[in-house]
C-alpha positions as CSV (number, residue, x, y, z in Angstrom):
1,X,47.6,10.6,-17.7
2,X,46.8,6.8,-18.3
3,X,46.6,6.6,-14.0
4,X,44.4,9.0,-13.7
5,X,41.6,7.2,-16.0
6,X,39.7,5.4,-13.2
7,X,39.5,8.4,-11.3
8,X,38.2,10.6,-14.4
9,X,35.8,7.5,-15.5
10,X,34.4,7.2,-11.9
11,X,33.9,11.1,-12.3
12,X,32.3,10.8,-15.4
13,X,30.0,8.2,-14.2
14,X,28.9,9.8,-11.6
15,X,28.5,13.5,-12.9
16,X,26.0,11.8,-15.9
17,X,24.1,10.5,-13.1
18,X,23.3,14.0,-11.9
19,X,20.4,15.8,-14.0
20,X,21.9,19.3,-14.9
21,X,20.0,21.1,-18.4
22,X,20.5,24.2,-18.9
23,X,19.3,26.5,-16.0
24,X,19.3,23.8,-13.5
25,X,23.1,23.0,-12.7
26,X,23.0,23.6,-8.8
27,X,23.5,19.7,-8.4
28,X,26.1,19.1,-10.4
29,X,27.7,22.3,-9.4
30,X,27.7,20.9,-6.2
31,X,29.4,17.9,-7.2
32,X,32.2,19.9,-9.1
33,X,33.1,22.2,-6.4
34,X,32.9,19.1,-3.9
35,X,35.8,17.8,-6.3
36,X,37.5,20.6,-6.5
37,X,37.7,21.0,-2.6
38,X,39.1,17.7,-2.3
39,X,41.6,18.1,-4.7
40,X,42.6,21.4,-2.5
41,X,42.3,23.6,-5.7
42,X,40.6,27.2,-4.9
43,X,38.0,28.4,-6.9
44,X,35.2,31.4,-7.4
45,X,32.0,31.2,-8.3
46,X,30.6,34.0,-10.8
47,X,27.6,35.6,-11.1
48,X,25.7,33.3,-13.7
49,X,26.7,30.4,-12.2
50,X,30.0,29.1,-13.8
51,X,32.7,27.7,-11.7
52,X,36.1,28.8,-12.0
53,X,39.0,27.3,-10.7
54,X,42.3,28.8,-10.6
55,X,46.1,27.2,-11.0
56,X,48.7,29.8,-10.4
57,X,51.8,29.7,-12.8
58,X,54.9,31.5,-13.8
59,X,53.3,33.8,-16.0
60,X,50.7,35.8,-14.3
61,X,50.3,38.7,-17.3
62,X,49.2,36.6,-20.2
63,X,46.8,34.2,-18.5
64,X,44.6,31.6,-20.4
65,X,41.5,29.8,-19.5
66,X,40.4,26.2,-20.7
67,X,36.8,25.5,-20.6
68,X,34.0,22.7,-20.7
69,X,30.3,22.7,-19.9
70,X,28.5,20.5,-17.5
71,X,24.7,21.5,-18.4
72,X,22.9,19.1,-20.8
73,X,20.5,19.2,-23.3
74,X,17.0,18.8,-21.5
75,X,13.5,19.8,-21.2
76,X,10.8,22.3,-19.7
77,X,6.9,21.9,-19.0
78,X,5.0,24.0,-21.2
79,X,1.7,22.8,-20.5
80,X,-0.1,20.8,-18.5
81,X,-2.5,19.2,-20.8
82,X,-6.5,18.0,-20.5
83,X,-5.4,14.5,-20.1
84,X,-2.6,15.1,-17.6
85,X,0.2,14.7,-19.8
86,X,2.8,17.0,-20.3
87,X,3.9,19.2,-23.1
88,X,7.3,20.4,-23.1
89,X,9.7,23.3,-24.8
90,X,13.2,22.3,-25.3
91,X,16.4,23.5,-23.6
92,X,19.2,24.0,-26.0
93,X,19.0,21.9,-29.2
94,X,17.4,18.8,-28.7
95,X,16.0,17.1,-31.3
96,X,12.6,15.4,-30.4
97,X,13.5,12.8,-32.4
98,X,16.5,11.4,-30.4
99,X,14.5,11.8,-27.4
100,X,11.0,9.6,-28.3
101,X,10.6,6.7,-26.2
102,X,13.4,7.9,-23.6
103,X,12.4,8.0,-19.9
104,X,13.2,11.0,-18.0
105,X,12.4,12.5,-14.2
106,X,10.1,15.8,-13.4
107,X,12.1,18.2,-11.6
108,X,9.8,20.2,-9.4
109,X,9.8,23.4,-7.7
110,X,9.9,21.4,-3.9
111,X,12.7,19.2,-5.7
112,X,10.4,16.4,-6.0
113,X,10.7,14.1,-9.0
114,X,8.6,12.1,-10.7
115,X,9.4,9.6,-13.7
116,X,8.0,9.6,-16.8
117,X,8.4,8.5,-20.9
118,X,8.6,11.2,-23.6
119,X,5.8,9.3,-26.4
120,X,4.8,10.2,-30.1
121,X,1.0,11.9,-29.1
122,X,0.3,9.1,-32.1
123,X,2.6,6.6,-30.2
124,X,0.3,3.4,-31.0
125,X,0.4,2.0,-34.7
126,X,-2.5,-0.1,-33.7
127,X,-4.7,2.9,-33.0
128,X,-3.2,5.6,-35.3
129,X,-2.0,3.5,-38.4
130,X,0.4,5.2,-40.1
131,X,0.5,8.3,-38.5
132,X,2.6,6.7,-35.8
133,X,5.2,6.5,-38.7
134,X,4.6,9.5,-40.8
135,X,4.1,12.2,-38.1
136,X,6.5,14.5,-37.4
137,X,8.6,14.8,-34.0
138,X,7.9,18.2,-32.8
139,X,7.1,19.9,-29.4
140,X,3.3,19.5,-30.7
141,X,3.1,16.0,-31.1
142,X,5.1,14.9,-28.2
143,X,4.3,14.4,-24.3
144,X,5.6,13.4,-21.4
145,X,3.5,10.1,-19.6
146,X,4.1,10.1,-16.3
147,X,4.9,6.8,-14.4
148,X,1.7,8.1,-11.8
149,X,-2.0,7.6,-12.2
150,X,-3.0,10.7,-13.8
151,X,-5.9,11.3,-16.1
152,X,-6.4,15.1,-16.1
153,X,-5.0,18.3,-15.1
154,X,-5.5,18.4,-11.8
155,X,-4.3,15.3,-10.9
156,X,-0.9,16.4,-12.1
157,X,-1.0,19.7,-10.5
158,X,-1.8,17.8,-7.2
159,X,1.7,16.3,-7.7
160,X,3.2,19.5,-7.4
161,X,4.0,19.4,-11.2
162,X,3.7,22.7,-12.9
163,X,4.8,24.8,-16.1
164,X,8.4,25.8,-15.7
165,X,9.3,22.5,-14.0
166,X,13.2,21.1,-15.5
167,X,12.9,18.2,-17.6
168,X,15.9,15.6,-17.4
169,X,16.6,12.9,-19.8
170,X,18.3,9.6,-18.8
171,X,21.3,9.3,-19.7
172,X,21.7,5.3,-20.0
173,X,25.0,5.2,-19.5
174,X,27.1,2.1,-19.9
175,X,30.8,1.0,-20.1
176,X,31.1,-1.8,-22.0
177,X,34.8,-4.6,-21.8
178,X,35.8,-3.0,-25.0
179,X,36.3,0.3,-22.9
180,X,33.8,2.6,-25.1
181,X,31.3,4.7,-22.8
182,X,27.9,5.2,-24.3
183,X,25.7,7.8,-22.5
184,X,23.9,10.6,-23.3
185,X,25.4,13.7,-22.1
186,X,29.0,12.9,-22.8
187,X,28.4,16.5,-24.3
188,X,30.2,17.6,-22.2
189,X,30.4,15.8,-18.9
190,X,33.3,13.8,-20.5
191,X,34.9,17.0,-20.6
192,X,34.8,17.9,-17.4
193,X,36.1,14.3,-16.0
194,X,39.1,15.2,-18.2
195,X,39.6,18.5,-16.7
196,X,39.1,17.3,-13.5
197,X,41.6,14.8,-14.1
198,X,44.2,17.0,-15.3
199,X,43.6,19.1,-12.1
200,X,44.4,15.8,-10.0
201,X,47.7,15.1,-12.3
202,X,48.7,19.0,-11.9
203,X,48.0,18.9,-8.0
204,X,49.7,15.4,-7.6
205,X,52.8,15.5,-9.4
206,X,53.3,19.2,-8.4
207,X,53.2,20.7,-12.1
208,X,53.8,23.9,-12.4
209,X,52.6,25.6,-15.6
210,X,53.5,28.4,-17.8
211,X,51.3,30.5,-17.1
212,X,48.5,31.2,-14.7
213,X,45.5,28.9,-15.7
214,X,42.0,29.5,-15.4
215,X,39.7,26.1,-15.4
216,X,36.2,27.6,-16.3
217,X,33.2,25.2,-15.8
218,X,30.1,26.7,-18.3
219,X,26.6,26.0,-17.2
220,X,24.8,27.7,-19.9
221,X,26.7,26.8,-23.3
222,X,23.9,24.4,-24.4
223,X,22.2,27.6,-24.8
224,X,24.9,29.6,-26.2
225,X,25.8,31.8,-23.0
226,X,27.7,30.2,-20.7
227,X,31.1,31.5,-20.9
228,X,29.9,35.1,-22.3
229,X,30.7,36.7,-18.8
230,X,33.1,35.8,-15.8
231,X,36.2,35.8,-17.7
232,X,39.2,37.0,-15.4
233,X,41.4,39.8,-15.9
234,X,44.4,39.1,-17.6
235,X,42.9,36.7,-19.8
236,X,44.6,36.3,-23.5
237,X,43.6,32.8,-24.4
238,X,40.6,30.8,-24.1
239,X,40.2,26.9,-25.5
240,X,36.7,25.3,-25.6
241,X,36.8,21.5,-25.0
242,X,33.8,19.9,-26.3
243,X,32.2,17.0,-28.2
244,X,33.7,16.1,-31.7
245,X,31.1,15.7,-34.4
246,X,31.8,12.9,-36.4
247,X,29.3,12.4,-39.3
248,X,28.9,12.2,-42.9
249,X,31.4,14.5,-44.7
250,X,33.4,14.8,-41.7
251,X,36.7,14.1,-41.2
252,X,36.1,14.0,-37.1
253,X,36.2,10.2,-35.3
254,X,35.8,8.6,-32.2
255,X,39.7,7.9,-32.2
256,X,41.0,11.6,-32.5
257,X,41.4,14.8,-31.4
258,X,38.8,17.3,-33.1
259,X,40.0,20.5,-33.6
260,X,37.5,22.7,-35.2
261,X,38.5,25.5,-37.7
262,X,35.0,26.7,-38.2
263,X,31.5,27.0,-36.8
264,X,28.2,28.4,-38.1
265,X,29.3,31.6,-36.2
266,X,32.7,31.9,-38.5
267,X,36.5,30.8,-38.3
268,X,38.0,30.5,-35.2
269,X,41.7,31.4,-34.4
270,X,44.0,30.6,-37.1
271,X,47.3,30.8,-34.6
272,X,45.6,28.4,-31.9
273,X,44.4,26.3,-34.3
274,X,48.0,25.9,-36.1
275,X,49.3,25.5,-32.4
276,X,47.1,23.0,-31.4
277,X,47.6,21.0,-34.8
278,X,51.5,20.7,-34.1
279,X,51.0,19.9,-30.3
280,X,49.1,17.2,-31.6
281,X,51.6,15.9,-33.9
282,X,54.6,16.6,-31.9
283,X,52.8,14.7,-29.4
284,X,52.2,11.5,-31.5
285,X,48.5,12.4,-30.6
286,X,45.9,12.1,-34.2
287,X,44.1,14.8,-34.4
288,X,41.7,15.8,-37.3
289,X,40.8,19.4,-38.2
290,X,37.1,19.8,-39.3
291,X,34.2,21.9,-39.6
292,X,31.2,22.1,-37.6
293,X,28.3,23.9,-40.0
294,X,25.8,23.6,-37.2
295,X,27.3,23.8,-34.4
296,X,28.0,27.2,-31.9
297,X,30.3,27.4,-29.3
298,X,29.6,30.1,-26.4
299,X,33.3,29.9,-26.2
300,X,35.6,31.0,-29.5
301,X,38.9,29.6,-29.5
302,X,41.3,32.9,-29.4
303,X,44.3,33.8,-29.1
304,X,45.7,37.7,-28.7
């Protein structure tokens, strides 16, 4: 797979590049099936939105899918507020703390955008004192300032900004000479470059798998839902790629495969997850099995 990493980090790069939370994936859908179509793979399109491409193989009974999501974390205008600012819900489970100070873009109804900075309501220390320290990061004490002159509601609306508009984060990415990739969003556009990559190895070298495979690209996981319809008939296995979690108590890192035994919803497959852990190893791959207490797939990783 090592040739295929330029192709998959130039598909990473620019899917992070494309705003896509949660309920607002046309664009990067676009991109994917634009991929997809170059690659000469076929694929369907179901009813919430997913994409799912298919690779025939010699077993067409037990069929498996393998997943990853390419909708992000992101935003939503709530309210408009007196000032012009704007108050916003979160999509999925950002935290408003790793979000203060970010810039992000307006997504309106027209597709206009506008650019803007997420700020503490209390953002100055020398006006608020030590409320700018002690406040807490909440959908309450945040809003949006928009990079436009705007000092009350109407000016905003007169942008064509209104409550329900997406909110997109920037992701920042950057690849630096030690070849680490730091962007937001990695969860899980990183998963789909690798998919997509091993879609160009499998149509390249003429692979032929096992069994017929089923390459199911989530929109709505970062809300739980994404892969809870859709699934093809014949379907016996599904496998979830996602983020790791490395973190205190963890035995997860940046140099392994994560292979999670548990989330808050309960214990995944036993069988799949001995499977994957001797793949691993047969494979001279390091893996670590872990736990994830607050984490929830919209996948499970199964196996009949």
């Amino acid at each position: 797979m090592e040739k295929y990493w330029p192709y998959m980090l130039q598909t990473l790069e620019e899917l992070l590049a494309i705003p896509s939370p949660s309920g607002y994936t046309y664009q990067a859908n676009g991109y994917l099936s634009q991929q997809l179509d170059e690659l000469g793979i076929s694929y369907s399109t179901t009813a919430k939105g997913a994409i799912v491409a298919a690779v025939p193989g010699v077993d067409t009974e037990n069929q498996r899918i393998i997943s990853a999501h390419v909708d992000t974390l992101g935003g939503m205008v709530k309210e408009i507020k007196s000032n012009g600012m704007l108050k916003l819900t979160n999509i999925g489970g950002l935290g408003w703390a790793n979000v203060e100070g970010e810039n992000c873009t307006v997504i309106t109804s027209s597709g206009k955008e506008y650019t803007g900075t997420l700020l503490l309501n209390k953002a100055s220390a020398h006006v608020h004192g030590a409320d700018t320290a002690t406040s807490e990061r909440k959908a309450d004490t945040m809003q949006v300032r928009l990079d436009e002159k705007v000092s009350c509601k109407d000016d905003t609306r007169k942008l064509g900004i209104e409550v329900g508009d997406f909110v997109a984060f920037d992701p920042r990415t950057r690849v630096t000479s030690s070849g680490f990739i730091k962007s937001r969003h990695l969860d899980d556009k990183a998963g789909v470059a690798v998919i997509l990559g091993i879609l160009k190895a499998i149509q390249e070298q003429k692979i032929q798998l096992p069994c017929t495979t089923h390459f199911f690209f989530s929109n709505f996981e970062e809300v739980g839902h994404g892969a809870s319809a859709g699934i093809p008939a014949g379907v016996k296995e599904m496998l979830c790629i996602d983020m790791g979690a490395p973190g205190e108590g963890q035995q997860s890192d940046e140099f392994s495969v994560s292979i999670c035994a548990k989330d808050s919803s309960g214990p995944y497959s036993w069988s799949m997850k001995e499977r994957l852990v001797k793949l691993c190893k047969d494979s001279d791959i390091p893996c670590q099995v872990d736990i994830y207490p607050f984490y929830g797939s919209d996948v499970v990783l199964l196996s009949s």
